[in-house]
C-alpha positions in Angstrom: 41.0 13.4 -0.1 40.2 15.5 -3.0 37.5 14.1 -5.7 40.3 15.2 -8.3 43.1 13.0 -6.8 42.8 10.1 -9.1 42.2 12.4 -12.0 38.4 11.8 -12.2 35.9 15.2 -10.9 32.5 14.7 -11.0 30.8 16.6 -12.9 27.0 17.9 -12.6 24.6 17.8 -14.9 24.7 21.3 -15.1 28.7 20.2 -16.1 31.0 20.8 -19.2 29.7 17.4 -20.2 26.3 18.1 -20.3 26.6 20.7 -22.8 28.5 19.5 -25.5 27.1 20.2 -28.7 24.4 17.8 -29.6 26.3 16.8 -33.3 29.5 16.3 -31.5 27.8 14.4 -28.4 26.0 12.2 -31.9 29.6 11.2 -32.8 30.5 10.3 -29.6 27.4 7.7 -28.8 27.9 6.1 -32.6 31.7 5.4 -31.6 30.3 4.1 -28.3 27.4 1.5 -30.4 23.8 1.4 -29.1 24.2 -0.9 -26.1 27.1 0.5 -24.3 25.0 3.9 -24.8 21.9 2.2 -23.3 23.9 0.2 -20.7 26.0 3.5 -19.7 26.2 6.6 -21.5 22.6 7.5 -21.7 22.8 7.6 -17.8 25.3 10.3 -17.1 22.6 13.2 -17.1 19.5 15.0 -18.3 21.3 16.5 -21.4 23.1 12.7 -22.7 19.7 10.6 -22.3 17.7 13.6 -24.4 20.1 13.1 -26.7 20.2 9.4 -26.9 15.7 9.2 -26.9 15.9 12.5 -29.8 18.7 11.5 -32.3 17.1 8.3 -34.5 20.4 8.5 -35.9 21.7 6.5 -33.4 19.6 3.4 -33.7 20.2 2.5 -37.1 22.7 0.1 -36.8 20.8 -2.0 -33.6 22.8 -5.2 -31.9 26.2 -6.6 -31.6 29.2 -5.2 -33.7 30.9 -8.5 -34.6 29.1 -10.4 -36.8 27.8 -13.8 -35.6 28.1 -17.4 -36.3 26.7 -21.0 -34.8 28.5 -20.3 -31.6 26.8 -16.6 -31.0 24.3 -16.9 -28.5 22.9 -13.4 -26.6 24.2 -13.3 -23.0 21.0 -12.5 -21.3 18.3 -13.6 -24.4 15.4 -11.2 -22.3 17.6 -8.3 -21.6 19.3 -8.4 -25.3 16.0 -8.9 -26.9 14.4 -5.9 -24.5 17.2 -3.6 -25.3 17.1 -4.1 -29.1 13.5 -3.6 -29.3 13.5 -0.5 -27.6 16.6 0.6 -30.6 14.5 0.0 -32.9 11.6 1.9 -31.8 14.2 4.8 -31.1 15.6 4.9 -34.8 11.6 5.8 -35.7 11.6 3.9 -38.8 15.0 4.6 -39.9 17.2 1.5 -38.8 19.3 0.2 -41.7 21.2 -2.9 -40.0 19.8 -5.2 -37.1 21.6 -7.9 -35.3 20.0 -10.4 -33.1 17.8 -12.8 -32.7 14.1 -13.4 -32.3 11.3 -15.7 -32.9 8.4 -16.4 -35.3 6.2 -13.9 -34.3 9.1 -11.3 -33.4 10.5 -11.2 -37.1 7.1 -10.2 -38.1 7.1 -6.9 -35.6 10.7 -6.1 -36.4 10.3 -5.6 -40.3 6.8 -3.7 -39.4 8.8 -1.4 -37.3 12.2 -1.2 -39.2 10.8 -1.9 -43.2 14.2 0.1 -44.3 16.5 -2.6 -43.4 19.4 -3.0 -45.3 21.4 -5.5 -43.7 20.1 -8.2 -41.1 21.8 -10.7 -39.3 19.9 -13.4 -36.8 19.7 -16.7 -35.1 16.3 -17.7 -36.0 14.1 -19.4 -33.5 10.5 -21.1 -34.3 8.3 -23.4 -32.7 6.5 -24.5 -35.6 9.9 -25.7 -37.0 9.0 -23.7 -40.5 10.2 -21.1 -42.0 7.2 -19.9 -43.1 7.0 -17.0 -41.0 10.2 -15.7 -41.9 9.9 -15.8 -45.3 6.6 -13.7 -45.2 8.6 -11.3 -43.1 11.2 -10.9 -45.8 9.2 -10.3 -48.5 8.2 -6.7 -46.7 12.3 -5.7 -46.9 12.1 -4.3 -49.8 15.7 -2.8 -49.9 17.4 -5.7 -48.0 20.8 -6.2 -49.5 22.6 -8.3 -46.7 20.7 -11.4 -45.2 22.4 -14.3 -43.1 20.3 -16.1 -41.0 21.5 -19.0 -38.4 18.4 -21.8 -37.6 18.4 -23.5 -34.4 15.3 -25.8 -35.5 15.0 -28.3 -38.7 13.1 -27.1 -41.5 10.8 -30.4 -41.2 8.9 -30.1 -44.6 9.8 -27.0 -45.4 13.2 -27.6 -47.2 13.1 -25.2 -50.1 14.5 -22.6 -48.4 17.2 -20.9 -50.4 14.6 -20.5 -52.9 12.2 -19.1 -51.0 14.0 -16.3 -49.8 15.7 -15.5 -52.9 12.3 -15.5 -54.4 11.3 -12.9 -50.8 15.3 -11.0 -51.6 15.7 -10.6 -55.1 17.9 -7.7 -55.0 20.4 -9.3 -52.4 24.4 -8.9 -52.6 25.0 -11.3 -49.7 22.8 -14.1 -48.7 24.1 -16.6 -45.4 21.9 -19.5 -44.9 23.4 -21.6 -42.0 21.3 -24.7 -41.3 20.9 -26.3 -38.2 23.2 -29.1 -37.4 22.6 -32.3 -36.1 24.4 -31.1 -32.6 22.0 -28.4 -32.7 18.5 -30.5 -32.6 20.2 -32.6 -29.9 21.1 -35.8 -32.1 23.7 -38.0 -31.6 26.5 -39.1 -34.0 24.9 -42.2 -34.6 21.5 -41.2 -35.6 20.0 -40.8 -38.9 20.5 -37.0 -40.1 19.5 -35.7 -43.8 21.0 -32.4 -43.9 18.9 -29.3 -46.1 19.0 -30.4 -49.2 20.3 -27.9 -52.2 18.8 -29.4 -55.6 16.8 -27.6 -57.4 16.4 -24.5 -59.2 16.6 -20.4 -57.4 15.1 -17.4 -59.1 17.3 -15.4 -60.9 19.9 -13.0 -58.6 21.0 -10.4 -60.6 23.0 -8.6 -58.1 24.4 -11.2 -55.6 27.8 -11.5 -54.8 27.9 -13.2 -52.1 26.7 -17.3 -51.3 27.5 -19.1 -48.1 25.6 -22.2 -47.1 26.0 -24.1 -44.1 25.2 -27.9 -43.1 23.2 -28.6 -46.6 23.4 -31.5 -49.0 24.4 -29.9 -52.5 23.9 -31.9 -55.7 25.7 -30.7 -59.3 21.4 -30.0 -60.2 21.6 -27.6 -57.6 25.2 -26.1 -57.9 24.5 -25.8 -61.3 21.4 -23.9 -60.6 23.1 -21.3 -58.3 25.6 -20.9 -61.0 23.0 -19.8 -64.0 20.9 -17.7 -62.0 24.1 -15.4 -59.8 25.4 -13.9 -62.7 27.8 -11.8 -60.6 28.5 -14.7 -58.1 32.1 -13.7 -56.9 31.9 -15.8 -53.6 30.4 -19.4 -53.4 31.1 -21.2 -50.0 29.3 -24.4 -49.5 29.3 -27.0 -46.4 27.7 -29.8 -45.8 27.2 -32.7 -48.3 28.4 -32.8 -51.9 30.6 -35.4 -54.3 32.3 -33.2 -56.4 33.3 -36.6 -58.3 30.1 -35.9 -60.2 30.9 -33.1 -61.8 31.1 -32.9 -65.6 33.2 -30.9 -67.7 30.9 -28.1 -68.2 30.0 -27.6 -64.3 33.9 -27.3 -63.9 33.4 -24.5 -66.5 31.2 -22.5 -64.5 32.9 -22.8 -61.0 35.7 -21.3 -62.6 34.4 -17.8 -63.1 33.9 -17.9 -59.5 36.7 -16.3 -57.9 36.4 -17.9 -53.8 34.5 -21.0 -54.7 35.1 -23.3 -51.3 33.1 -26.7 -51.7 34.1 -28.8 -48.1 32.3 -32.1 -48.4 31.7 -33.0 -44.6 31.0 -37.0 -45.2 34.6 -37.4 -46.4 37.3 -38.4 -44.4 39.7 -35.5 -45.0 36.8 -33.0 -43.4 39.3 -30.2 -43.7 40.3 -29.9 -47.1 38.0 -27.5 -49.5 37.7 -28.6 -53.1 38.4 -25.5 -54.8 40.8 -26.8 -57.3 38.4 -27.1 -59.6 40.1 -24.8 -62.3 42.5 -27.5 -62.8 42.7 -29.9 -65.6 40.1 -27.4 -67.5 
């Protein structure tokens, strides 16, 4: 049976595939996204893995496509972390969006290796149970625009968080902070859980757009806070604790030139329904 009966031929490296022009082969591999090329395509000869090691082009958008959330997780946590530290090296400096996930120590390496970040998207690990580490990271990503970090660990006493890395970010468009949740740190419904608390005051963010926060404990002090200091604030989604009861007239004021604002208070008994109805009534 010919090699050509099911429409497939095998082709050398010596091959029509193997000489491709190197822009057009470029095009091909960023369609494909970093780990299919270093899972497959890389492999197919001498010409496709020169190109793949030589083009830095191609590593600077390292990790998953979709973006992730609490459920993410990496399906092989050593071979994902391997293959996206080898990207990085590959884009020599020049990787502009990483998705992963790392620990303490790891977060310190990655900005040292990619400080041109613009965009950066993890599940944080840390066996201190601080942020600390990350925070000192951020402050080298000097150009970071798009932040969202997912925490698998409490922040024990280190529960100013939001500030911090606004203080590290100031010239973020999009921040994500998604807390750990109770399921997370392995409690059960029954025991005592004080979720991140949100009260106090951020430094000023002149250019973000963008505010999600995930399993915190928001008072009006610190809604209020977020409102005077996001002057461009177009999106505002916050879970977690919060009695919107409290809020006074002039608060009301201010959610209003929000366009999304989704408030879901997670201790009442319709869980479901977002208080963003604030506008009426004003």
């Amino acid at each position: 049976m010919s090699s050509s009966t099911h429409g497939y031929r095998h082709e050398p490296a010596t091959g029509r595939w193997a000489v491709l022009p190197r822009d057009l082969l470029v095009e091909v591999f960023l369609k494909l996204g970093p780990r299919e090329v270093m899972l497959g395509a890389e492999f197919a000869c001498r010409a496709w893995r020169c190109a793949a090691l030589e083009e830095p082009s191609l590593w600077r958008r390292v990790g998953r496509e979709q973006p992730i959330d609490k459920t993410w997780r990496w399906v092989s946590f050593a071979v994902e972390s391997a293959m996206s530290s080898a990207a990085v090296d590959r884009a020599a400096g020049q990787c502009e969006e990483f998705t992963g996930s790392f620990y303490d120590e790891e977060v310190i390496l990655l900005v040292q290796r990619a400080p041109f970040l613009k965009s950066l998207s993890v599940v944080h690990y840390s066996q201190y149970e601080s942020g600390a580490y990350l925070v000192v990271a951020l402050q080298k990503l000097t150009v970071l625009e798009d932040l969202q970090i997912y925490f698998e660990y409490g922040l024990g006493s280190y529960q100013d968080m939001l500030e911090s890395v606004c203080e590290a970010c100031p010239q973020l468009k999009k921040l994500v902070l998604n807390y750990a949740s109770a399921f997370q740190l392995g409690l059960d419904e029954d025991d005592e859980y004080r979720k991140e608390p949100i009260d106090g005051p951020i430094p000023v963010m002149r250019n973000l757009h963008t505010l999600e926060l995930d399993e915190c404990d928001l008072s009006c002090n610190g809604l209020n806070a977020i409102l005077d200091s996001c002057p461009l604030l177009q999106t505002l989604s916050i879970y977690g604790y919060f009695n919107q009861r409290e809020m006074g007239k002039e608060l009301r004021k201010k959610c209003a030139r929000v366009k999304n604002l989704n408030l879901l208070n997670r201790s009442s008994p319709n869980i479901d329904k977002h208080y963003d109805n604030y506008r009426d009534g004003i």
